[in-house]
C-alpha positions in Angstrom: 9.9 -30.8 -6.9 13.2 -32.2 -8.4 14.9 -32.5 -5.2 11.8 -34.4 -3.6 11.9 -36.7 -6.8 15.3 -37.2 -6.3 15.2 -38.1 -2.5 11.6 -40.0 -2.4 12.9 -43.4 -3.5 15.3 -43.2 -0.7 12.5 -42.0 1.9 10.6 -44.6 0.8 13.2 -47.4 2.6 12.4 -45.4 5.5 9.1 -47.3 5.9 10.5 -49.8 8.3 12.0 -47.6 10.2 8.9 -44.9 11.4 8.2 -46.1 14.8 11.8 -45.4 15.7 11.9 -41.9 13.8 8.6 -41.5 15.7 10.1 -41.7 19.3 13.5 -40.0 18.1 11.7 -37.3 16.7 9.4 -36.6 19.8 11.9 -36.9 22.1 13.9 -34.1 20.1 11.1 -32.2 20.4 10.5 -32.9 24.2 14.1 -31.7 24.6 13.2 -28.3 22.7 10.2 -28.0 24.6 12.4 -28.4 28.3 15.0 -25.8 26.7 12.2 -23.2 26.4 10.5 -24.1 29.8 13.8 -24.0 31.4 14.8 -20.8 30.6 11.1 -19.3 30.8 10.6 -20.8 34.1 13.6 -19.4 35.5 13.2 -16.3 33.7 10.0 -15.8 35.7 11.7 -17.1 38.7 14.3 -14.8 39.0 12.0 -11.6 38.2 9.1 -12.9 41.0 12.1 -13.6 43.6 13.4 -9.8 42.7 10.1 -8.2 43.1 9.4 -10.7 46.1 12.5 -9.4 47.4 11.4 -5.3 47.7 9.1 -5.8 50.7 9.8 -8.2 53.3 6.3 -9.4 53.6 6.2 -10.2 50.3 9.7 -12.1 50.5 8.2 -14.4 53.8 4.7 -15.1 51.1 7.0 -15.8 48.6 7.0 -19.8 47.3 10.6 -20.8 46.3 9.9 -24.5 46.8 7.3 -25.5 43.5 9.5 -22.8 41.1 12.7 -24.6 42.1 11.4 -28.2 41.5 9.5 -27.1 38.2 13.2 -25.7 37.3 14.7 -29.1 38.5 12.3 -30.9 36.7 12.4 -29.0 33.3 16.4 -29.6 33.2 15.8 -33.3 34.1 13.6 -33.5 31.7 15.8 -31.7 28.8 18.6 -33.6 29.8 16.9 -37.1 29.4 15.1 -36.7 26.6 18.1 -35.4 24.7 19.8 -38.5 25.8 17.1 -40.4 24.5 16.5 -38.4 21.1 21.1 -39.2 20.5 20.5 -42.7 21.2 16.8 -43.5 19.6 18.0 -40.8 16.3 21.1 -42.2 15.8 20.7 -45.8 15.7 17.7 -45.1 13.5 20.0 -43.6 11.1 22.4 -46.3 11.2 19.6 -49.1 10.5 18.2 -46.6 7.6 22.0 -47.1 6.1 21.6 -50.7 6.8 18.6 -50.5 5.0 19.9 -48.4 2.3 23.4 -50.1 1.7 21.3 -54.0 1.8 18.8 -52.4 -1.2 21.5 -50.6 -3.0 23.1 -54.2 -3.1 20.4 -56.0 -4.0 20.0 -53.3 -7.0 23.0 -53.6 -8.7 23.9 -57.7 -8.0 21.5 -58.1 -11.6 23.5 -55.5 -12.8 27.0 -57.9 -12.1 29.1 -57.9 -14.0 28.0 -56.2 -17.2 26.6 -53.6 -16.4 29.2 -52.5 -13.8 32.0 -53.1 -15.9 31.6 -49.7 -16.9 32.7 -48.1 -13.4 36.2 -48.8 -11.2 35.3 -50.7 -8.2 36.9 -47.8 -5.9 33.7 -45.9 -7.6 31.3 -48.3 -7.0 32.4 -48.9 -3.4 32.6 -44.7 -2.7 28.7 -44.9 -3.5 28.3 -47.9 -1.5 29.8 -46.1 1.4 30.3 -42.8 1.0 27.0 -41.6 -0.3 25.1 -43.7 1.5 26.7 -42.2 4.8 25.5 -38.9 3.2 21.9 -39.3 3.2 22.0 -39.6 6.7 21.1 -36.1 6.7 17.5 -37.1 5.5 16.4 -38.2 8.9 18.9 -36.8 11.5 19.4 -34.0 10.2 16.3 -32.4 8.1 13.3 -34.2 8.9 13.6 -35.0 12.4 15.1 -31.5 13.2 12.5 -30.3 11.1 9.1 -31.3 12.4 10.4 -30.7 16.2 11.0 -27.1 15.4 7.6 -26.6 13.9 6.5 -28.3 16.8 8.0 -25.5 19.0 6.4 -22.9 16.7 3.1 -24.6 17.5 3.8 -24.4 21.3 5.7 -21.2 21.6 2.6 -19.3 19.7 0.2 -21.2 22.0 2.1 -20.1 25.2 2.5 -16.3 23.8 -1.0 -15.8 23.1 -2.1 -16.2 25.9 -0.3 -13.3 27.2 -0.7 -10.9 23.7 -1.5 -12.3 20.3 0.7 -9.5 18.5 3.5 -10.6 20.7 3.1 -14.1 19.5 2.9 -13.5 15.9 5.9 -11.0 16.0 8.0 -14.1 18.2 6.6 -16.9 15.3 7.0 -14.9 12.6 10.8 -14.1 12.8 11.4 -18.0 14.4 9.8 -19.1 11.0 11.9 -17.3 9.1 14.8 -18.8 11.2 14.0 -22.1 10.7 12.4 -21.4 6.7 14.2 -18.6 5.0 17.5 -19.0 6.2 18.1 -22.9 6.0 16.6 -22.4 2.2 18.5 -19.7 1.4 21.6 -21.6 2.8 20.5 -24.7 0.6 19.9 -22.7 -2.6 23.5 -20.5 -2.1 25.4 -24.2 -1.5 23.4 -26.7 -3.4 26.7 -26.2 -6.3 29.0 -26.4 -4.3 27.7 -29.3 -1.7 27.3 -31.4 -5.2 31.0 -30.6 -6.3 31.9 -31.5 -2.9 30.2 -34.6 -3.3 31.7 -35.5 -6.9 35.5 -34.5 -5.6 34.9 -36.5 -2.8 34.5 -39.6 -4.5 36.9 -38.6 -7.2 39.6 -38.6 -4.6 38.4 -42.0 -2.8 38.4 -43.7 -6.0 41.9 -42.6 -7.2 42.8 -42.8 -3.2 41.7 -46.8 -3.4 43.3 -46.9 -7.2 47.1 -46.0 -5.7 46.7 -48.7 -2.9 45.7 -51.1 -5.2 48.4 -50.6 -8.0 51.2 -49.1 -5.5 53.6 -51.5 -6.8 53.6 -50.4 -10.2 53.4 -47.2 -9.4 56.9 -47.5 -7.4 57.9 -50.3 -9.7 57.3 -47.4 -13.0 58.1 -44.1 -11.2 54.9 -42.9 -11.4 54.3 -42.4 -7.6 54.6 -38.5 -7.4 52.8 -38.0 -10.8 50.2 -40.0 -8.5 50.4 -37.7 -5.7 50.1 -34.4 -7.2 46.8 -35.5 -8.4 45.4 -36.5 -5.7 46.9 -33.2 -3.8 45.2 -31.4 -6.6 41.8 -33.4 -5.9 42.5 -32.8 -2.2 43.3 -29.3 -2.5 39.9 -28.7 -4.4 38.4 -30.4 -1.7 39.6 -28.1 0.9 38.5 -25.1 -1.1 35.4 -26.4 -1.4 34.9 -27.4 2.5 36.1 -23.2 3.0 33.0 -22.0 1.4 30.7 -24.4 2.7 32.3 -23.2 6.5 31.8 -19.6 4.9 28.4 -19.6 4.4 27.8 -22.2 7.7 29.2 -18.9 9.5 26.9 -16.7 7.3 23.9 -19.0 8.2 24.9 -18.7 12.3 24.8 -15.1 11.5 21.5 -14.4 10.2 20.3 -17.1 13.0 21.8 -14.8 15.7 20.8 -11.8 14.4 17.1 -12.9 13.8 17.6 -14.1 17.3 18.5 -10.6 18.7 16.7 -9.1 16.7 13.3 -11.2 18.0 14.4 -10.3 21.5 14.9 -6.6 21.1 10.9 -6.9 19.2 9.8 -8.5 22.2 11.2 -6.5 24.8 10.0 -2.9 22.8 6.1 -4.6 22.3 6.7 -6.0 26.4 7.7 -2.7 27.7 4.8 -1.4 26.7 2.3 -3.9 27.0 3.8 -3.3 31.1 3.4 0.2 30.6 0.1 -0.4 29.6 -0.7 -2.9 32.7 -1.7 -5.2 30.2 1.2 -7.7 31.4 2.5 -8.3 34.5 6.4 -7.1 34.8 7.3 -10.1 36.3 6.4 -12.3 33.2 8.8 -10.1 30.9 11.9 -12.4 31.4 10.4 -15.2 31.0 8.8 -14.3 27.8 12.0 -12.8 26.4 13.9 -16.3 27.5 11.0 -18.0 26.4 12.1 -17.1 22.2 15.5 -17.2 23.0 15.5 -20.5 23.8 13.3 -21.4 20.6 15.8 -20.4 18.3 18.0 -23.2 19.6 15.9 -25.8 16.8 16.9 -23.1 13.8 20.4 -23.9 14.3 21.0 -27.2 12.8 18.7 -26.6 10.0 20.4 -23.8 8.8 23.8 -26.3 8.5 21.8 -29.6 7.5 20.2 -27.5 4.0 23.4 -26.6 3.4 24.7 -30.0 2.8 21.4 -30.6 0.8 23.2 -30.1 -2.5 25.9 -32.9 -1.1 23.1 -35.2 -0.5 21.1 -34.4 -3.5 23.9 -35.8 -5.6 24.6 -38.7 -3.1 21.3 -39.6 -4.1 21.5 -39.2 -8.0 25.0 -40.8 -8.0 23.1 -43.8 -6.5 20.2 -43.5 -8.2 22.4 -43.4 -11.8 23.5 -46.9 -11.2 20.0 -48.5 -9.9 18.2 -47.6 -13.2 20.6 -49.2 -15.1 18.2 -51.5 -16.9 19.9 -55.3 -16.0 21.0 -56.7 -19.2 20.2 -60.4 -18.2 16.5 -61.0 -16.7 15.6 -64.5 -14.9 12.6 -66.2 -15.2 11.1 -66.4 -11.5 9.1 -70.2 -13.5 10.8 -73.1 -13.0 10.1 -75.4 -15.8 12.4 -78.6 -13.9 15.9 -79.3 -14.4 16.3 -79.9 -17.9 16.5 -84.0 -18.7 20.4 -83.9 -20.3 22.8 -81.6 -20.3 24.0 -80.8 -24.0 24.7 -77.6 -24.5 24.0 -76.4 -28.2 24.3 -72.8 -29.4 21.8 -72.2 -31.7 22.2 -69.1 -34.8 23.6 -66.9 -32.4 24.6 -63.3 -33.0 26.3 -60.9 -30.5 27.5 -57.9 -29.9 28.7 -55.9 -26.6 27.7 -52.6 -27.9 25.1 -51.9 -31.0 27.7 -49.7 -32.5 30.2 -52.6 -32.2 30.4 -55.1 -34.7 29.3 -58.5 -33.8 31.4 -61.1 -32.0 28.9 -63.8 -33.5 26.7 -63.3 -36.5 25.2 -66.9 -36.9 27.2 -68.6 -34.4 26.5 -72.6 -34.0 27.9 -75.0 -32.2 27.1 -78.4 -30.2 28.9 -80.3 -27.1 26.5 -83.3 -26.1 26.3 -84.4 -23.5 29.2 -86.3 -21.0 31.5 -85.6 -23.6 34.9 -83.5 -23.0 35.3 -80.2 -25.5 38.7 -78.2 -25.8 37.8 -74.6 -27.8 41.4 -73.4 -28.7 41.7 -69.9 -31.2 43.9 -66.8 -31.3 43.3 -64.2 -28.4 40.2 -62.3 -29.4 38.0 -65.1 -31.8 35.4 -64.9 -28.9 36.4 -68.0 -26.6 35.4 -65.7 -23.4 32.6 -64.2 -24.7 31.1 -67.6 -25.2 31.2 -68.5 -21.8 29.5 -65.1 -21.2 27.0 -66.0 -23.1 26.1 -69.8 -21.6 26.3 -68.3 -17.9 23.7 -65.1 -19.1 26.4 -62.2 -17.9 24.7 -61.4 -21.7 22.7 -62.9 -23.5 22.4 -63.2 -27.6 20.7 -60.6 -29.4 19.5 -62.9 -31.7 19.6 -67.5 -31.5 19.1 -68.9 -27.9 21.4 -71.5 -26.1 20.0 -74.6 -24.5 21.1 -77.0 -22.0 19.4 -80.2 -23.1 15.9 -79.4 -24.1 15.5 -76.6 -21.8 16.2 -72.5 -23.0 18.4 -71.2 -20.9 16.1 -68.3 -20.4 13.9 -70.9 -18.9 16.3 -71.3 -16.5 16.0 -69.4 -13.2 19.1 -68.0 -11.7 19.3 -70.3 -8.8 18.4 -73.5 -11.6 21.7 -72.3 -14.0 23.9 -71.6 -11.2 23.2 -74.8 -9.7 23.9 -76.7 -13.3 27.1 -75.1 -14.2 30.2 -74.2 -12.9 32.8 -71.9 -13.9 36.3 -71.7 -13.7 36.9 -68.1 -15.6 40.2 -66.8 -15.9 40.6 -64.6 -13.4 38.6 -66.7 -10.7 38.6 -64.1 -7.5 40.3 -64.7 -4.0 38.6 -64.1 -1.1 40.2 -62.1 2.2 40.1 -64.9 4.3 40.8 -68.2 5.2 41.5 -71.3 2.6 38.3 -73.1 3.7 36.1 -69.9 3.5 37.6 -69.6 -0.3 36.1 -73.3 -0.6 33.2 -73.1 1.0 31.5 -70.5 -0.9 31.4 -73.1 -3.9 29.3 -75.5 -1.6 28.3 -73.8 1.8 27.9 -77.2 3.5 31.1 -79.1 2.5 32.4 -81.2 4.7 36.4 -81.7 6.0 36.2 -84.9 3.2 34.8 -83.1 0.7 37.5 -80.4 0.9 40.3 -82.8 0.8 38.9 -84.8 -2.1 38.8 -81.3 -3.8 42.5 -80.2 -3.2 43.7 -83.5 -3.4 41.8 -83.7 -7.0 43.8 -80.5 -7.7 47.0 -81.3 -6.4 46.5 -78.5 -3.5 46.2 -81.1 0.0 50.1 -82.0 1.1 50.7 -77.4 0.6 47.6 -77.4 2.7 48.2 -79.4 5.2 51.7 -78.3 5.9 50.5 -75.3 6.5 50.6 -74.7 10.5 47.1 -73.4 10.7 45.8 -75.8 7.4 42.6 -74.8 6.2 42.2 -72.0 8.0 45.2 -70.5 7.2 44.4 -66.8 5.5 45.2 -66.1 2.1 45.4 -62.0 2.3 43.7 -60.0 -0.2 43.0 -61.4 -4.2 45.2 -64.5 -2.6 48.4 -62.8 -2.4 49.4 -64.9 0.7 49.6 -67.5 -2.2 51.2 -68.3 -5.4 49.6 -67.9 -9.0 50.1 -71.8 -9.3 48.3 -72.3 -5.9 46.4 -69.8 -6.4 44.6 -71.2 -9.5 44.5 -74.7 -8.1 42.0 -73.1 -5.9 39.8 -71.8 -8.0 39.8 -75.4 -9.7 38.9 -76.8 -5.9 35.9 -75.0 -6.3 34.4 -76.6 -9.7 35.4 -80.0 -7.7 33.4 -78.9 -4.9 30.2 -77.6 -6.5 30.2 -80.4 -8.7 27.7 -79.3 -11.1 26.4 -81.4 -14.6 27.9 -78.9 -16.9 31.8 -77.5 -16.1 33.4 -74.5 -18.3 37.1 -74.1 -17.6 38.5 -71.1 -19.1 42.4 -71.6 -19.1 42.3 -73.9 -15.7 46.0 -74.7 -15.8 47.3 -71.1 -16.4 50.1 -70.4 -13.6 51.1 -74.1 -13.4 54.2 -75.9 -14.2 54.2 -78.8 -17.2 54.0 -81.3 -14.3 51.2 -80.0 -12.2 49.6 -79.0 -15.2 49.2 -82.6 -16.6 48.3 -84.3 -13.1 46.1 -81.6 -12.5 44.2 -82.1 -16.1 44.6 -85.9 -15.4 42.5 -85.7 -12.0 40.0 -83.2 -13.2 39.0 -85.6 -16.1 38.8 -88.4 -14.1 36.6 -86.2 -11.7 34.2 -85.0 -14.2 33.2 -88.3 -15.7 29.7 -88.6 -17.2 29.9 -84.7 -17.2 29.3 -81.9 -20.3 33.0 -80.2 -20.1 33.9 -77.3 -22.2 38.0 -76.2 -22.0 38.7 -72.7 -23.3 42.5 -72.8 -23.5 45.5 -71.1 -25.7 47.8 -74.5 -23.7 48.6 -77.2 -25.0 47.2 -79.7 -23.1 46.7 -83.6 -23.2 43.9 -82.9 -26.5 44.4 -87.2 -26.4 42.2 -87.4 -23.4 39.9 -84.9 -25.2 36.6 -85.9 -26.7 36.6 -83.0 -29.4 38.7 -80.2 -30.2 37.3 -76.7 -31.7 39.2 -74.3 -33.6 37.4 -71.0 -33.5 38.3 -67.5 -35.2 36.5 -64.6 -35.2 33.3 -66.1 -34.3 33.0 -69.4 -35.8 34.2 -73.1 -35.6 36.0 -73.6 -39.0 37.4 -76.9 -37.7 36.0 -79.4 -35.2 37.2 -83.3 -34.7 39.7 -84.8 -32.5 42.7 -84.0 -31.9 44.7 -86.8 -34.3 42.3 -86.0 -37.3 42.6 -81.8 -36.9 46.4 -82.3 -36.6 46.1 -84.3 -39.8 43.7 -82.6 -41.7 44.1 -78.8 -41.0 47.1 -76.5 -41.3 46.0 -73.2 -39.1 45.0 -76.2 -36.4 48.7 -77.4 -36.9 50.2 -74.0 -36.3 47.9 -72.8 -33.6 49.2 -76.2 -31.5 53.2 -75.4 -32.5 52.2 -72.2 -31.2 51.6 -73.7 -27.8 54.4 -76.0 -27.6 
C-alpha cells in the first residue's frame, strides 16, 4: 500500500495518455498471443506431418497448404504487432515524461527561489531528469508488461482446457507464479538496493555537474584529484551496486527458466498419459508443450522491471519530497486593478528566514512615494537584499504588509506584480544564447528600436554592434562570452526594456569602471522619469541626482534625507560614504 501511495500521484498524469497505453498494451499482448500460436501451430504441424508421414496414403490426404499459411500468418502477425507495441509503447512513455517533467515544473516554479534555495541545482536538475527517466518503468515496463501476461494466462487456460482442465491449471498455475512470485520476490530482495542505487546515482550527477561547473577553482586551488577520488568512490559504489542488481537479474532468469522446465516436464508427464489413456490425441502433444513454452516469454521482463521497483520507488519520493514543499509565497488568482500610484511603503514589518533565526526586521517602516528616486546604502548584512525579497514576494513578512499605492501587495496577482516592477538583483542570470534572446525575455515583443534604445540607454550598442553577428551574437553559458562590465550592462538593458512603474536596482553599476558607471547612472535616471526607483548600493554613486538617501543597519532606517543634509548631519552616514570613495 506504500508503494501504490507513493506511485499513484504519478499514475494519475497518465490520464492523458490511456488511449495510447491502450493500443500499446494490446498490441503487446497480440504479440504474446502470435508467440504462443506460432510455436503451438507448428508444434502440431510437425507432429501431424510425422504421423502423416508413416503411411503413404495418409502423407497424399495430408493438408500442408492451410498449416503453413496459419504458421505464415502467426509470425506476420507476431512480427507486426511487436513492431507496433515498440513504437505505440515507447512514444507513450516518452509523452508520459513530457507530461511528467511539464508538471514537475510547474510544481516547483511557486517554490522559486525560496524554497529551492535549499538544494544545488545539479540536484534539482538529476530529479528533473534522472528520476523522471526512471519512472518510465511504470508503463513500459510494469503495467503494460503486466496486464498482457495475465492476458496470456486468460488465453492459454482457455486453449488448455479444452484439451484437459488439470493440464490447464498445472500450465497456469506455475506461469502465475512466474509472472507473480518471482517478479515480487525480485522486488522485495532489491527494493534497498534499487533505492541506494537511485540516491548514488544522483549523488554522483550532482557532484559530476558541481566539478564542471567550479573546474576552474578546482585547477586554480589544487583540489582536482581530492575531487576525483570522490567521485571514483561514488562511482565505485555505484558499480557495486549495479553487481547485485545483475546478480539477482540472473537469479530471477533462473527461477523463470526453471519454472519454465519445470512446467514442460509437468506437462509432458500429465500428456503422456492422458495419450496413454486416449484421452488426447499424440499429435496435439507438441503443440501443447510449445504452447507454455512460449507463454513464459511475458514472465521475463517482469521479473527485471520489479527489480528496479525500489529504483523507481525512490525516483518517485525524491520528486515527490520537493512537490510538497508547501510554496512560501501564495498569489491571489482576484485581480483587484492596477493599483492608482505607485508608492511603495513598508508598513511594521517583521521578518525572519527561519523561526529559529532572529529577525532581519522587527517593526520595519519605511516610505518611497511615488516618481521619486531612493538610494538605500548600509554595511553588508543590515537587510538591503532581503528588502527587495520582500517587495517582489520571494517571502513575504510574518507580520506588517507592503503596498504599492493603495493596493496590498497580496492583492496583487503574480502576473499584476511582475508586470509593475522590475528588478535588477545582483546577480541578474545570463542566458545560453544569443544577446537578443537575453533581451527579449524582459519584453517578448521588443522590437529592433526598442533594443537599441535599451543598450544605448546602458551604454551597451557601439560593443553590440561591432560585433560581426550583433544581436545575435551568443553569449556562452552565465554570459561568459562576455565581460562582468558588459555583462551587467545587460541585465540593466532589461529594466529599460520591461519598463515597468516601480524599478529596484540592487548594485546596478557593480563591474563597471568610474566612467561607465556615471553615464550609465546618468541615462538610467533620465530613463526612469516619473518612475518609483529604489537603489540598493554599497557605491558611491552621483547621491546629487538622488531624491532621498537611506541609511539602514540591522533592520531599520536610522537616517533618511538627501544626500547634502545626511553628509552634514550624520557621522556613521559620513563614514559609510568615505568608505566608498
Amino acid at each position: 500500500m506504500k508503494l501504490f501511495r507513493t506511485l499513484f500521484p504519478f499514475i494519475r498524469r497518465f490520464r492523458p495518455h490511456l488511449y495510447r497505453m491502450f493500443l500499446g498494451t494490446l498490441s503487446g499482448a497480440i504479440a504474446l498471443a502470435a508467440a504462443v500460436g506460432l510455436l503451438s501451430l507448428s508444434g502440431w504441424f510437425l507432429s501431424a506431418a510425422a504421423f502423416a508421414g508413416l503411411t503413404s496414403a495418409t502423407a497424399q490426404t495430408f493438408n500442408f497448404f492451410y498449416p503453413s499459411v496459419g504458421v505464415r500468418l502467426f509470425a506476420f502477425t507476431r512480427i507486426i504487432s511487436r513492431y507496433g507495441e515498440r513504437i505505440i509503447a515507447h512514444d507513450t512513455t516518452f509523452r508520459i515524461l513530457k507530461t511528467l517533467r511539464v508538471w514537475f515544473y510547474e510544481s516547483i516554479e511557486p517554490l522559486a527561489p525560496a524554497c529551492l534555495s535549499r538544494y544545488q541545482s545539479g540536484e534539482i536538475l538529476n530529479r528533473l531528469v534522472s528520476d523522471i527517466d526512471a519512472l518510465d518503468n511504470l508503463y513500459i515496463r510494469i503495467l503494460s508488461p503486466a496486464v498482457s501476461a495475465f492476458l496470456i494466462v486468460i488465453f492459454l487456460g482457455i486453449f488448455l482446457s479444452m484439451f484437459d482442465a488439470v493440464l490447464s491449471a498445472a500450465a497456469c498455475g506455475i506461469l502465475i507464479i512466474a509472472i507473480v512470485v518471482v517478479p515480487w520476490a525480485a522486488s522485495v530482495s532489491s527494493m534497498g538496493i534499487g533505492q541506494n542505487l537511485a540516491k548514488i546515482s544522483g549523488i554522483l550527477r550532482t557532484h559530476i555537474i558541481e566539478g564542471i561547473q567550479g573546474l576552474t577553482d578546482l585547477i586554480v586551488f589544487g583540489a582536482m584529484k581530492k575531487h576525483l577520488e570522490r567521485l571514483s568512490s561514488y562511482h565505485r559504489q555505484m558499480i557495486s551496486l549495479q553487481r547485485q542488481m545483475s546478480h539477482f537479474r540472473g537469479l530471477s532468469n533462473a527461477s523463470i527458466s526453471l519454472l519454465s522446465g519445470s512446467a514442460v516436464w509437468i506437462l509432458l508427464f500429465i500428456g503422456v498419459s492422458l495419450v496413454d489413456s486416449g484421452k488426447l490425441p499424440g499429435v496435439f502433444l507438441a503443440c501443447l508443450v510449445l504452447a507454455v513454452w512460449a507463454a513464459f516469454e511475458a514472465a521475463v521482463p517482469l521479473a527485471h522491471a520489479f527489480q528496479h521497483l525500489g529504483r523507481t520507488r525512490e525516483a518517485a519520493e525524491r520528486i515527490h519530497e520537493i512537490i510538497s514543499i508547501p510554496p512560501a509565497v501564495l498569489f491571489t488568482e482576484k485581480s483587484k486593478g492596477d493599483p492608482e500610484t505607485y508608492d511603495i511603503d513598508f508598513q511594521n514589518i517583521r521578518f525572519h528566514y527561519h523561526p529559529e533565526d532572529p529577525p532581519v526586521f522587527d517593526g520595519f517602516n519605511f516610505k518611497i512615494s511615488h516618481g521619486r528616486r531612493t538610494a538605500l546604502v548600509g554595511e553588508t548584512g543590515c537587510g538591503k537584499s532581503t528588502l527587495v525579497h520582500l517587495l517582489t514576494r520571494t517571502w513575504d513578512p510574518t507580520r506588517g504588509r507592503i503596498c504599492i499605492g493603495d493596493l496590498d501587495l497580496k492583492d496583487l496577482t503574480q502576473d499584476e506584480l511582475r508586470k509593475s516592477i522590475t528588478v535588477i538583483s545582483q546577480q541578474a542570470h545570463i542566458f545560453n544564447g544569443t544577446l537578443a534572446d537575453n533581451l527579449k525575455i524582459a519584453r517578448l515583443d521588443a522590437g529592433k528600436s526598442d533594443i537599441l534604445h535599451a543598450l544605448e540607454t546602458v551604454r551597451l550598442a557601439d560593443f553590440v554592434y561591432s560585433l560581426p553577428q550583433g544581436l545575435n551574437t551568443w553569449v556562452g553559458e552565465s554570459g561568459h562570452c562576455l565581460s562582468g562590465g558588459q555583462a551587467r550592462r545587460l541585465a540593466l538593458a532589461r529594466a529599460v526594456l520591461h519598463d515597468a512603474p516601480v524599478w529596484v536596482l540592487d548594485e546596478p553599476t557593480e563591474g563597471l569602471d568610474k566612467i561607465t558607471e556615471m553615464e550609465v547612472m546618468q541615462s538610467l535616471m533620465e530613463c526612469a522619469k516619473n518612475r518609483t526607483v529604489l537603489i540598493i548600493t554599497h557605491r558611491l554613486l552621483d547621491f546629487q541626482k538622488i531624491d532621498q538617501v537611506a541609511l539602514m543597519d540591522k533592520g531599520r532606517i536610522i537616517a533618511s534625507g538627501s544626500h547634502h543634509d545626511l553628509i552634514q548631519a550624520n557621522n556613521r552616514y559620513l563614514k559609510l560614504v568615505s568608505k566608498m570613495v
